[in-house]
Backbone as XML, in Angstrom:
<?xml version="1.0"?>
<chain id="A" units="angstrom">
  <residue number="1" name="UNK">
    <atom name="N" x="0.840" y="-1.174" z="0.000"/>
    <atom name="CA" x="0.000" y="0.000" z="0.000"/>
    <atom name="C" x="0.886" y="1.240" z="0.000"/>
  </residue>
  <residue number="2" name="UNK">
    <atom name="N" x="0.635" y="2.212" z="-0.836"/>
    <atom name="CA" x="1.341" y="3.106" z="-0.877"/>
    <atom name="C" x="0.860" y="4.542" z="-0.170"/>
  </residue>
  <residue number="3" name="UNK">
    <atom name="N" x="2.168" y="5.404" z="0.392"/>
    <atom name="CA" x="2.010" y="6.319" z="1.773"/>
    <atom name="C" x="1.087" y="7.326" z="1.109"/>
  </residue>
  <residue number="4" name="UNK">
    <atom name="N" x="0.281" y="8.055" z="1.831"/>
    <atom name="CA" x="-0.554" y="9.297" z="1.215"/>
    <atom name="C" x="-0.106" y="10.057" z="0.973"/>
  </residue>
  <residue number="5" name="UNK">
    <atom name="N" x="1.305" y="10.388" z="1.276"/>
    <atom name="CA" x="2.145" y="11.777" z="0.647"/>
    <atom name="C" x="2.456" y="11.180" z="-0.644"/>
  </residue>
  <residue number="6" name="UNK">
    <atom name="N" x="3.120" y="9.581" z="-0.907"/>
    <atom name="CA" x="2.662" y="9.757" z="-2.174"/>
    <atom name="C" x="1.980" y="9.512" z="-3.349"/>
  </residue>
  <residue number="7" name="UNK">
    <atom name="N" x="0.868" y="8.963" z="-2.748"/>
    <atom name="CA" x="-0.441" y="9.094" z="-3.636"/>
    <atom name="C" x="-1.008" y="10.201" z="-4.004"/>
  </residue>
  <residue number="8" name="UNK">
    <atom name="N" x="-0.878" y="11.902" z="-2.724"/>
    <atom name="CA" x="-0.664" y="13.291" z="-2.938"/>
    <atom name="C" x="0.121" y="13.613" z="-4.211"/>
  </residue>
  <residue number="9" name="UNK">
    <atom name="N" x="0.886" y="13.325" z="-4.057"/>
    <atom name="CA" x="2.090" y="13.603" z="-5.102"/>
    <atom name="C" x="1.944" y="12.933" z="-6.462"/>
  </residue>
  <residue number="10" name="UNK">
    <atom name="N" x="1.469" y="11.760" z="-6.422"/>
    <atom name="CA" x="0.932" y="10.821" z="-7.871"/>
    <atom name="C" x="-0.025" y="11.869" z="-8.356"/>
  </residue>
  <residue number="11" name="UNK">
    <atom name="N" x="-1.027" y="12.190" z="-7.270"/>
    <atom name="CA" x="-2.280" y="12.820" z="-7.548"/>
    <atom name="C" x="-2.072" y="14.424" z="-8.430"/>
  </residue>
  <residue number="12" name="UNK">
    <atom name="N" x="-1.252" y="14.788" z="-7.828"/>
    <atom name="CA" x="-0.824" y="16.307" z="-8.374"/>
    <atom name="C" x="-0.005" y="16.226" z="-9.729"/>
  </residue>
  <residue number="13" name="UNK">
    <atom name="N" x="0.641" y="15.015" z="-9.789"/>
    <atom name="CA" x="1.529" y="14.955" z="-11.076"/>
    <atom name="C" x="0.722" y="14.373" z="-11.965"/>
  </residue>
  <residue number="14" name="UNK">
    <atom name="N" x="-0.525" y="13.552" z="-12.157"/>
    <atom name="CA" x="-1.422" y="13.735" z="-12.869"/>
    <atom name="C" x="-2.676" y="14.120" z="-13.573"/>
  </residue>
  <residue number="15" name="UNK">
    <atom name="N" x="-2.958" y="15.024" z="-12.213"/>
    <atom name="CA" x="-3.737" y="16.073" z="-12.406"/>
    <atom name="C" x="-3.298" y="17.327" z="-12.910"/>
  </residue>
  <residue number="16" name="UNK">
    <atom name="N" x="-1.936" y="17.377" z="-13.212"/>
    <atom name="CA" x="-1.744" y="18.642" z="-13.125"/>
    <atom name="C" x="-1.958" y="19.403" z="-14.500"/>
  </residue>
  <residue number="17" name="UNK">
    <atom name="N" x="-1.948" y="20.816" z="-14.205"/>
    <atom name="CA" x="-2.638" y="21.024" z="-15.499"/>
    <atom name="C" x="-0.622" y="22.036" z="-16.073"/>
  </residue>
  <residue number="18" name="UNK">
    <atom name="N" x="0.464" y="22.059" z="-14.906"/>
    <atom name="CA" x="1.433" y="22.093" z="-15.581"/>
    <atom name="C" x="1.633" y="22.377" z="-16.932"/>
  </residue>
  <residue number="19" name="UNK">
    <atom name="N" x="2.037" y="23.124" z="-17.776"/>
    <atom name="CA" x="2.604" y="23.310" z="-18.706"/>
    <atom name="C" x="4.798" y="22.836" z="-18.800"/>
  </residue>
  <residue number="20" name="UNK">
    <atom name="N" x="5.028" y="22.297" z="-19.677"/>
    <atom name="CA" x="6.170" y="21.797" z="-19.428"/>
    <atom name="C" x="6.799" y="21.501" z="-20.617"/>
  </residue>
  <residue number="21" name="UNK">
    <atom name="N" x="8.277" y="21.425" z="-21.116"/>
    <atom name="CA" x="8.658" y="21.767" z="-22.577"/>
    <atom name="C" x="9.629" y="20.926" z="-22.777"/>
  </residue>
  <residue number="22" name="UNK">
    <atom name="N" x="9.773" y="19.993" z="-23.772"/>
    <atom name="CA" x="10.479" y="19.036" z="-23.765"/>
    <atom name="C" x="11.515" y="19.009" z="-25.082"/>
  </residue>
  <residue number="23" name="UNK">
    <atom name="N" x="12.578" y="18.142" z="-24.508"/>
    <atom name="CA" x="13.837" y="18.550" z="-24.857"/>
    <atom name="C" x="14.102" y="18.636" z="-26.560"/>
  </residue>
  <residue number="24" name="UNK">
    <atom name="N" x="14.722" y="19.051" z="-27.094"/>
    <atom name="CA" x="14.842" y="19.399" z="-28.378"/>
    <atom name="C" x="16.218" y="19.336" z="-29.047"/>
  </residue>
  <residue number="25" name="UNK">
    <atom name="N" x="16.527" y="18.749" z="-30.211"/>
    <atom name="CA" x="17.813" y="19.434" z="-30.921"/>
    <atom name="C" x="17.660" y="19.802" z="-32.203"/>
  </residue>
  <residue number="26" name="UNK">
    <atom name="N" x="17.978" y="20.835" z="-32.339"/>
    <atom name="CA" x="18.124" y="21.500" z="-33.811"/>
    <atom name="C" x="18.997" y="21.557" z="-34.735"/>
  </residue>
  <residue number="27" name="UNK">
    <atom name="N" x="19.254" y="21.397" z="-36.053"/>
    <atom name="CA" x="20.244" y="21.474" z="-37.326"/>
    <atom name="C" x="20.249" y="21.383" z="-38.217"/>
  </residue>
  <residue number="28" name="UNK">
    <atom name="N" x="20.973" y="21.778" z="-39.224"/>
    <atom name="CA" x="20.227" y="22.584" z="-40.751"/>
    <atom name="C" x="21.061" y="21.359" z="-41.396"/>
  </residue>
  <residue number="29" name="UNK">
    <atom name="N" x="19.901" y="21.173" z="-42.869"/>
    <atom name="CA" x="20.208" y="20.422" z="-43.706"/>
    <atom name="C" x="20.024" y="20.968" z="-45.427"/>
  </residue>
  <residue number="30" name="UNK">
    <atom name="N" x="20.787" y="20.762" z="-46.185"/>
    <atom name="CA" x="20.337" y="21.277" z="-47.246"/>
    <atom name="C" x="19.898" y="23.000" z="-47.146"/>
  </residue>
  <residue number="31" name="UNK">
    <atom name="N" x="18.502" y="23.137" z="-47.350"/>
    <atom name="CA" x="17.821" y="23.962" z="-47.462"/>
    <atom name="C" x="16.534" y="24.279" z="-46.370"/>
  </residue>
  <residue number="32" name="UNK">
    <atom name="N" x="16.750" y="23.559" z="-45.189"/>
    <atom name="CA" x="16.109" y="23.361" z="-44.256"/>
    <atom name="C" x="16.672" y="23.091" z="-42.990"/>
  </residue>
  <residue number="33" name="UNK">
    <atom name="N" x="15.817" y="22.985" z="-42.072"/>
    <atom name="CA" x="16.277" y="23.102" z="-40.662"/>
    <atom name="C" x="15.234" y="22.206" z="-39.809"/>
  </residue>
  <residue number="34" name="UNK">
    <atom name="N" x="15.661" y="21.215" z="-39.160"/>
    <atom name="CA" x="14.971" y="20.137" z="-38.720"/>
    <atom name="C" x="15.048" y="20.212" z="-37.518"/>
  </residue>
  <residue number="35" name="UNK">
    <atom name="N" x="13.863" y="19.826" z="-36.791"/>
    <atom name="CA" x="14.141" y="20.361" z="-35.136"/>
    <atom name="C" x="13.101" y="18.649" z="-34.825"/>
  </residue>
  <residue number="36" name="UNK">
    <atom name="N" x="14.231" y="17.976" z="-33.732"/>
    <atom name="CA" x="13.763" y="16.860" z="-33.029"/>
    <atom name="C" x="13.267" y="17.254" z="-31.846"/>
  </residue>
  <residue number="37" name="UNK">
    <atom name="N" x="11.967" y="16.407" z="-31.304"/>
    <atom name="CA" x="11.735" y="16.490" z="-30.058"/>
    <atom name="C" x="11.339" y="15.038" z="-29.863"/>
  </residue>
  <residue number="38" name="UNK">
    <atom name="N" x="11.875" y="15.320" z="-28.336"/>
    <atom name="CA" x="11.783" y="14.212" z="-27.534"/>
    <atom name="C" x="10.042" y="14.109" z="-26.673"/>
  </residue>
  <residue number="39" name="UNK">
    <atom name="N" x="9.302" y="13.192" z="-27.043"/>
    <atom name="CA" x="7.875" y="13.479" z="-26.746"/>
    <atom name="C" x="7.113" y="12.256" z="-26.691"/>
  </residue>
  <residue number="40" name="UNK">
    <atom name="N" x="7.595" y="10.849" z="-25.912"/>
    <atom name="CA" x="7.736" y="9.357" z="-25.891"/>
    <atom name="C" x="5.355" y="10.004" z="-25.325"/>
  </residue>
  <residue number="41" name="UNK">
    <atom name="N" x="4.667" y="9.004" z="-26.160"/>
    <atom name="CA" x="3.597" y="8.921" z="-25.303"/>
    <atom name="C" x="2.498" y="10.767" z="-26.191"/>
  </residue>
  <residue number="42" name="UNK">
    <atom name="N" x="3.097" y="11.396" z="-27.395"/>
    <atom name="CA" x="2.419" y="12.594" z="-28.025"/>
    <atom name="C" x="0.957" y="11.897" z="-28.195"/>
  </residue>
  <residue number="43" name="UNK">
    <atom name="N" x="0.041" y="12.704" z="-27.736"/>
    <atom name="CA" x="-1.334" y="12.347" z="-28.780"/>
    <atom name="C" x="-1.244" y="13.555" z="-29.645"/>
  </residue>
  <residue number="44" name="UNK">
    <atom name="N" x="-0.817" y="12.836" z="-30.713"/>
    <atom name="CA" x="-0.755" y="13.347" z="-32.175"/>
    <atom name="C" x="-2.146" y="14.314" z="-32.819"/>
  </residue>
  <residue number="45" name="UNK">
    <atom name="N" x="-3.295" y="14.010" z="-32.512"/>
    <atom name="CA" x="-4.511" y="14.739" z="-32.243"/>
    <atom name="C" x="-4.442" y="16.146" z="-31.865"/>
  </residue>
  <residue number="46" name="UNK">
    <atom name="N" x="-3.382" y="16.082" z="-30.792"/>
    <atom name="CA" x="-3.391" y="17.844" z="-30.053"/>
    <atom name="C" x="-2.353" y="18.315" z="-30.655"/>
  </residue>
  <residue number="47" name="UNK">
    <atom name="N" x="-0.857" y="17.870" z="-31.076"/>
    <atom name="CA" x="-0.392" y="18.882" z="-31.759"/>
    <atom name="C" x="-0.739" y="20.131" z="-32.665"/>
  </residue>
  <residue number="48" name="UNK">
    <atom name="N" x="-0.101" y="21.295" z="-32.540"/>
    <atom name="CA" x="0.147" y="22.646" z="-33.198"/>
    <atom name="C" x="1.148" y="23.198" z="-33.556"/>
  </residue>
  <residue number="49" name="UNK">
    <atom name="N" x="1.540" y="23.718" z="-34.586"/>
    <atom name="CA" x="2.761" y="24.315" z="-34.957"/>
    <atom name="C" x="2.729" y="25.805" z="-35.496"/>
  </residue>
  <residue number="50" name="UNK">
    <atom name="N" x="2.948" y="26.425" z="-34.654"/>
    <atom name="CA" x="2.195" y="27.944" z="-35.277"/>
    <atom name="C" x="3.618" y="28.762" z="-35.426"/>
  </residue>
  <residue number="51" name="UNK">
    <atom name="N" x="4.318" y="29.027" z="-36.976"/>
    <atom name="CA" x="5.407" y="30.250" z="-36.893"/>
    <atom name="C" x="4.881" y="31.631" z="-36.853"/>
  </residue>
  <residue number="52" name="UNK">
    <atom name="N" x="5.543" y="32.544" z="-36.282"/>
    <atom name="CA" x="5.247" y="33.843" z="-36.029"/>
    <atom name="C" x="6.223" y="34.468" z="-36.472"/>
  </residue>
  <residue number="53" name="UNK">
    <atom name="N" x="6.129" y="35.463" z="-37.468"/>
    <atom name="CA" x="7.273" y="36.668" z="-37.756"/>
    <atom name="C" x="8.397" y="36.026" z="-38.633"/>
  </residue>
  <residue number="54" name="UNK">
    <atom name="N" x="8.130" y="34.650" z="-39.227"/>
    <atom name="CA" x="8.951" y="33.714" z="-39.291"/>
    <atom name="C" x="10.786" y="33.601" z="-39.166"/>
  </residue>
  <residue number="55" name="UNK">
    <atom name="N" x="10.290" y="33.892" z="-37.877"/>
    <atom name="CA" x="11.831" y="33.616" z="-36.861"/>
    <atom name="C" x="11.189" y="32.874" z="-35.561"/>
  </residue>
  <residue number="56" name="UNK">
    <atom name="N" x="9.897" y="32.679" z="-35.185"/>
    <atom name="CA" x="9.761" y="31.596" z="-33.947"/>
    <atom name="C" x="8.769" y="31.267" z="-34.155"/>
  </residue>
  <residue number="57" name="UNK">
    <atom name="N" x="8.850" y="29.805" z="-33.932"/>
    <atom name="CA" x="7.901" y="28.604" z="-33.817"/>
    <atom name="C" x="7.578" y="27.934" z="-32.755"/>
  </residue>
  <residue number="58" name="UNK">
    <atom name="N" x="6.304" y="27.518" z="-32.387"/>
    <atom name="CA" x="5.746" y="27.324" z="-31.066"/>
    <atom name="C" x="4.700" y="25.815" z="-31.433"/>
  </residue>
  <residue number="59" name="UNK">
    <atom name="N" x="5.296" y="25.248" z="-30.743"/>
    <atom name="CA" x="4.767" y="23.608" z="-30.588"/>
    <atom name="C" x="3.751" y="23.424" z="-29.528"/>
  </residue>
  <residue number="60" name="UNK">
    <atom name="N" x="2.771" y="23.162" z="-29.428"/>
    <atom name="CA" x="1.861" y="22.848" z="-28.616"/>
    <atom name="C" x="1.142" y="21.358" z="-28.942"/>
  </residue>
  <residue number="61" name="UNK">
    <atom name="N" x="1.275" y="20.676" z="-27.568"/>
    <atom name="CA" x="0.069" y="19.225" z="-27.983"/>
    <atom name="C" x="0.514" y="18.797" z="-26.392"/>
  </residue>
  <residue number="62" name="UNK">
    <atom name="N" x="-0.050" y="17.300" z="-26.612"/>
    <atom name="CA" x="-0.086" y="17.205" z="-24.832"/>
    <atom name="C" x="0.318" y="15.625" z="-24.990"/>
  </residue>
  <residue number="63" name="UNK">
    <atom name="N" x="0.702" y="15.399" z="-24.037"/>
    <atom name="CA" x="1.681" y="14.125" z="-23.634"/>
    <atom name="C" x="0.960" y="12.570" z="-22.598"/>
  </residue>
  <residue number="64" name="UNK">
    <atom name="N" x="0.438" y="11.600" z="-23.148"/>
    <atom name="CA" x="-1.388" y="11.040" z="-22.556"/>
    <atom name="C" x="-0.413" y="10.566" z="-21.150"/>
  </residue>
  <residue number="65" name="UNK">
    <atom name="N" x="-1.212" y="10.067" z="-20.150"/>
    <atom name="CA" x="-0.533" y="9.018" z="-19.073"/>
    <atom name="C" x="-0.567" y="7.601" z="-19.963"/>
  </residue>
  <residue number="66" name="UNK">
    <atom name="N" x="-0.549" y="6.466" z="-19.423"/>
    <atom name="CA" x="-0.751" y="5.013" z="-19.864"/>
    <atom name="C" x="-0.862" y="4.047" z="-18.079"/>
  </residue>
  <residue number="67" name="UNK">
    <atom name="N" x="-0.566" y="5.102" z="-17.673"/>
    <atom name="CA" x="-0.206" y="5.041" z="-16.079"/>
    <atom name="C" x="-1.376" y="3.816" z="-15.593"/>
  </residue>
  <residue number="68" name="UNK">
    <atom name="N" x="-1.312" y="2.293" z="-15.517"/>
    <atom name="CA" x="-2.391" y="1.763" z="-14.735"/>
    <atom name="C" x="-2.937" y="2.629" z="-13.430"/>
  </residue>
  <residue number="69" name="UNK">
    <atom name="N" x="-4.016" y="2.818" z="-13.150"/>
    <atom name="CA" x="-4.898" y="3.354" z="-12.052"/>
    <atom name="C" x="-4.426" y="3.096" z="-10.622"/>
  </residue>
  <residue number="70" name="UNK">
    <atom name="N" x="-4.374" y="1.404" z="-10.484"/>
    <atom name="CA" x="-4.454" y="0.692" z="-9.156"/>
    <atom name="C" x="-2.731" y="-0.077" z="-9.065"/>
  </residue>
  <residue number="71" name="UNK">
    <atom name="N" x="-1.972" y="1.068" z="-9.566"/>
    <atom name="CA" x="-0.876" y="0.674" z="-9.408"/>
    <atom name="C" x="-0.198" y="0.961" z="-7.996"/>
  </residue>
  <residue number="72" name="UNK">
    <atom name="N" x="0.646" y="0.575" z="-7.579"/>
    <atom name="CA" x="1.364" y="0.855" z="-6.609"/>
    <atom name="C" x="2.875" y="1.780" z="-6.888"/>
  </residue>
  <residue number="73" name="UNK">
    <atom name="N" x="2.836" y="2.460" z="-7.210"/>
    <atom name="CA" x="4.345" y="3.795" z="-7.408"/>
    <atom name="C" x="5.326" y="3.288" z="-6.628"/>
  </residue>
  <residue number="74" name="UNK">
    <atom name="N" x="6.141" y="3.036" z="-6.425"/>
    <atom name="CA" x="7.344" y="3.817" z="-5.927"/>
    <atom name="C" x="8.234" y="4.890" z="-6.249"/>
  </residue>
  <residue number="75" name="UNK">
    <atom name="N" x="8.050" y="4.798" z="-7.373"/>
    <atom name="CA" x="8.563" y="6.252" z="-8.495"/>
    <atom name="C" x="7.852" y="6.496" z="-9.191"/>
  </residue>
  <residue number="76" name="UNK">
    <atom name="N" x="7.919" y="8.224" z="-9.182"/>
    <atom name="CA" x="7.147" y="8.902" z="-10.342"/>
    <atom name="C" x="7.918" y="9.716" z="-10.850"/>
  </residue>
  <residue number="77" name="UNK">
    <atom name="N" x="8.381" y="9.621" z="-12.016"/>
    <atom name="CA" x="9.316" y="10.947" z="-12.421"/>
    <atom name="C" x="9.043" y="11.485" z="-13.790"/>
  </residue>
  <residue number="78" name="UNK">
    <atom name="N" x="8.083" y="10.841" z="-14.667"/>
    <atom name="CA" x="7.907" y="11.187" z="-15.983"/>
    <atom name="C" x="6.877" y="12.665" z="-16.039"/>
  </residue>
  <residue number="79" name="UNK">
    <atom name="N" x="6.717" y="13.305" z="-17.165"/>
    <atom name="CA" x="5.801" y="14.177" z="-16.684"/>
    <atom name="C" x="4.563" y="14.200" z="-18.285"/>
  </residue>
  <residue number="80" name="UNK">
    <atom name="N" x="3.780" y="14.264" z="-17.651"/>
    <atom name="CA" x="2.648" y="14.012" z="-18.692"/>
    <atom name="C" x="1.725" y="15.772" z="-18.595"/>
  </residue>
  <residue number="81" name="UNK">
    <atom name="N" x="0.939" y="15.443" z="-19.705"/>
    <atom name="CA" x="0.084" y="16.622" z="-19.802"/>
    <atom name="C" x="0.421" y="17.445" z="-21.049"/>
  </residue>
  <residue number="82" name="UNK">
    <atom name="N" x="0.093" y="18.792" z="-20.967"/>
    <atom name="CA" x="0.183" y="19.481" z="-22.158"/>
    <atom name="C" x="1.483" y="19.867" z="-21.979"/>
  </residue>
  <residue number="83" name="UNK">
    <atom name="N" x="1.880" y="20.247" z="-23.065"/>
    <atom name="CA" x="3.721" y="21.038" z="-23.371"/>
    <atom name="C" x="3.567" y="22.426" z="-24.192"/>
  </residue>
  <residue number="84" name="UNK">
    <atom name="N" x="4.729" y="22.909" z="-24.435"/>
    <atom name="CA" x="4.548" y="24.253" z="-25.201"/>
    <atom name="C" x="6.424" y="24.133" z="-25.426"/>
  </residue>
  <residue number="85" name="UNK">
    <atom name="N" x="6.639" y="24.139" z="-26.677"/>
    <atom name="CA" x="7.857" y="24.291" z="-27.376"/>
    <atom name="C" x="8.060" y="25.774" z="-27.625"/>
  </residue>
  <residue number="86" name="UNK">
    <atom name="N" x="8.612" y="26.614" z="-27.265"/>
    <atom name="CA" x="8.748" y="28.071" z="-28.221"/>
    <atom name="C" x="10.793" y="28.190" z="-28.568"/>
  </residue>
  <residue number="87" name="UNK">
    <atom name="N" x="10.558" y="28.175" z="-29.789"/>
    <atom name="CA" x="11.998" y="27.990" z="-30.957"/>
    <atom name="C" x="12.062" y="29.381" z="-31.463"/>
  </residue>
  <residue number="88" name="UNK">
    <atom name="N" x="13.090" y="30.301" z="-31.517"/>
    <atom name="CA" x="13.488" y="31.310" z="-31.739"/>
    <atom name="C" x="14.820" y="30.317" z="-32.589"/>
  </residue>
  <residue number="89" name="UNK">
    <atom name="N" x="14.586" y="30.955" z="-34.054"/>
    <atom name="CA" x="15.497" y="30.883" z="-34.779"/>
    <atom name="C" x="16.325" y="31.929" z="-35.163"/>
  </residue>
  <residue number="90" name="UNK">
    <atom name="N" x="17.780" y="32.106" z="-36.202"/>
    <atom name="CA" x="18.501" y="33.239" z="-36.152"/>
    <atom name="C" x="18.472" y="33.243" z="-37.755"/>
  </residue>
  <residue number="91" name="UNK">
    <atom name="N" x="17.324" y="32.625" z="-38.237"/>
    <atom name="CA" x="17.262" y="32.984" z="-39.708"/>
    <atom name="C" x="15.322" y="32.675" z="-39.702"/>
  </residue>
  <residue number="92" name="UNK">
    <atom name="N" x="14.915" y="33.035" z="-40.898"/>
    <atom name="CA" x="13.853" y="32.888" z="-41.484"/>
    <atom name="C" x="13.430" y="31.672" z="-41.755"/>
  </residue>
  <residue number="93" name="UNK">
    <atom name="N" x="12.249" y="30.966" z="-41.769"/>
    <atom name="CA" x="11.346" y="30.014" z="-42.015"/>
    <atom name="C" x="10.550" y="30.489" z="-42.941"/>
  </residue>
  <residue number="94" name="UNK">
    <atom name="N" x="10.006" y="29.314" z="-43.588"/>
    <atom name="CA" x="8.345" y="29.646" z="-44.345"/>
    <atom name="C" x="7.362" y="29.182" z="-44.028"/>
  </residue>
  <residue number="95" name="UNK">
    <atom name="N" x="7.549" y="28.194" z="-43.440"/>
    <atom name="CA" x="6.743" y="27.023" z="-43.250"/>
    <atom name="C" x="7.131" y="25.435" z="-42.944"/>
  </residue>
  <residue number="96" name="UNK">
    <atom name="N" x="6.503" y="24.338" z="-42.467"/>
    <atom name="CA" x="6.742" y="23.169" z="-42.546"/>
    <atom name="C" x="6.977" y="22.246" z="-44.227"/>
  </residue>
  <residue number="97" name="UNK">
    <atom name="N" x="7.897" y="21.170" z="-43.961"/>
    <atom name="CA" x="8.382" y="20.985" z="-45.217"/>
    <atom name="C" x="7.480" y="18.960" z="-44.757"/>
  </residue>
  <residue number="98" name="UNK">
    <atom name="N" x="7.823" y="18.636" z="-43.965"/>
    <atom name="CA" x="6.969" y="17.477" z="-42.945"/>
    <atom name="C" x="7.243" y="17.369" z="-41.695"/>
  </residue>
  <residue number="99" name="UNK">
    <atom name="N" x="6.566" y="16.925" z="-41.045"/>
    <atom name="CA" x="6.426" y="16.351" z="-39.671"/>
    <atom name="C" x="5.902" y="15.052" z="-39.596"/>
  </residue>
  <residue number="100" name="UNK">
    <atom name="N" x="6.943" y="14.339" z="-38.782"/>
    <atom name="CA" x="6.951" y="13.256" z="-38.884"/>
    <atom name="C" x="7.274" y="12.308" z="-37.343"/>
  </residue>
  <residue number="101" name="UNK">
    <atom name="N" x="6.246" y="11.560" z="-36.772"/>
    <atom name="CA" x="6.730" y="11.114" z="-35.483"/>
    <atom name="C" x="6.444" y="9.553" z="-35.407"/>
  </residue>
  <residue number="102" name="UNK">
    <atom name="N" x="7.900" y="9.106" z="-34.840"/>
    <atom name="CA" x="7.880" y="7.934" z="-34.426"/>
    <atom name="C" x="8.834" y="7.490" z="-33.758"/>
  </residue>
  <residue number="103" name="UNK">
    <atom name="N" x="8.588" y="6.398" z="-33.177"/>
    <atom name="CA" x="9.142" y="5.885" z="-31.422"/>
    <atom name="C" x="9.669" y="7.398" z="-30.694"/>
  </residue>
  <residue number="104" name="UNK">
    <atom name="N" x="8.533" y="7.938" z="-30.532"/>
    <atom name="CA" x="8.916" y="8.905" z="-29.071"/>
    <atom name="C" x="9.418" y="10.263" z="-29.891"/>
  </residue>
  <residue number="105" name="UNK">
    <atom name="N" x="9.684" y="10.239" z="-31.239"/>
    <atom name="CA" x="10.350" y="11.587" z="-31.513"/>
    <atom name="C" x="9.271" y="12.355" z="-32.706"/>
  </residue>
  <residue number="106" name="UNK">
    <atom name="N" x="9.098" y="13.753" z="-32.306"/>
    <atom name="CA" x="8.556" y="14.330" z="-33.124"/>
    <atom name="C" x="9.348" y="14.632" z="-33.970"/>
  </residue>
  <residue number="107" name="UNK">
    <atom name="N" x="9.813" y="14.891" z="-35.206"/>
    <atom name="CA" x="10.912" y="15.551" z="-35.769"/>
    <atom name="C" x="9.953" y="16.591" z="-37.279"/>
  </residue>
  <residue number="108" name="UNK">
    <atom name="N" x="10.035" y="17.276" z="-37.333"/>
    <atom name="CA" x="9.406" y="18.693" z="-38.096"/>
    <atom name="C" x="10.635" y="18.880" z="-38.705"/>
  </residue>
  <residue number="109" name="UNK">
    <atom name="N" x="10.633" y="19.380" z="-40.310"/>
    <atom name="CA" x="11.130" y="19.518" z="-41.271"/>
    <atom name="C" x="10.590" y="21.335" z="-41.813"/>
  </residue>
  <residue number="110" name="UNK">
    <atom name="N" x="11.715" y="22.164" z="-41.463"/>
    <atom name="CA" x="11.068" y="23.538" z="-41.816"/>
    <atom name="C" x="11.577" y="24.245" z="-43.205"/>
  </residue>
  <residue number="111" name="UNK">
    <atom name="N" x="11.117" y="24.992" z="-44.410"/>
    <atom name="CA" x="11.749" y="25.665" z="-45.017"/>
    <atom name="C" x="12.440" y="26.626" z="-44.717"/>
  </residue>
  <residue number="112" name="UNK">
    <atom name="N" x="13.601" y="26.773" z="-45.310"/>
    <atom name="CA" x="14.398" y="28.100" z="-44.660"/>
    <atom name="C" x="14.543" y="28.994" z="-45.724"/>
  </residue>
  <residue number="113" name="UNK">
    <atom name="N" x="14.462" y="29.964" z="-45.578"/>
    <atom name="CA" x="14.202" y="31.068" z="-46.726"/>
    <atom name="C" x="15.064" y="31.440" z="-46.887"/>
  </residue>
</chain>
């Protein structure tokens, strides 16, 4: 049976309505600029990719649990819920070229002007 501080603590880390931004690497190819994210568990449904001013791009979608209910924790360290990416680039974009996700990685394909 697990202690109520941390079933508290289970409780808050999956309730939470947290916003939280997950890790990324960026690097230019050709004529484009490809930005990976790390995002194991995306419902692909909520993603957004909105460029602005085209110098920053902002990722939004949300990250599901899979978490059985009547589990017993001893650790909780993953973090689920919605995310928000914001990418400030040092050149111009146009737009998406593809986006493409699988095993855990989002990876977006951008034009570079």
């Amino acid at each position: 049976m697990r202690s109520k501080l941390l079933s508290s603590i289970i409780d808050i880390i999956e309730n939470s309505q947290q916003i939280w931004e997950p890790s990324c690497d960026i690097y230019e190819k050709d004529n484009f600029i490809v930005c990976e994210l790390d995002i194991p568990g995306l419902d692909i449904n909520t993603l957004s990719i909105n460029i602005y001013n085209a110098t920053t791009v902002v990722i939004l979608g949300k990250k599901s649990s899979i978490n059985p209910k009547k589990a017993v924790y001893l650790r909780a360290e993953r973090i689920f819920g919605q995310f928000k990416k914001t990418i400030e680039f040092n050149c111009c974009i146009k737009g998406t070229k593809t986006i493409e996700y699988a095993e855990g990685i989002l990876k977006i394909t951008f034009y570079k002007r």
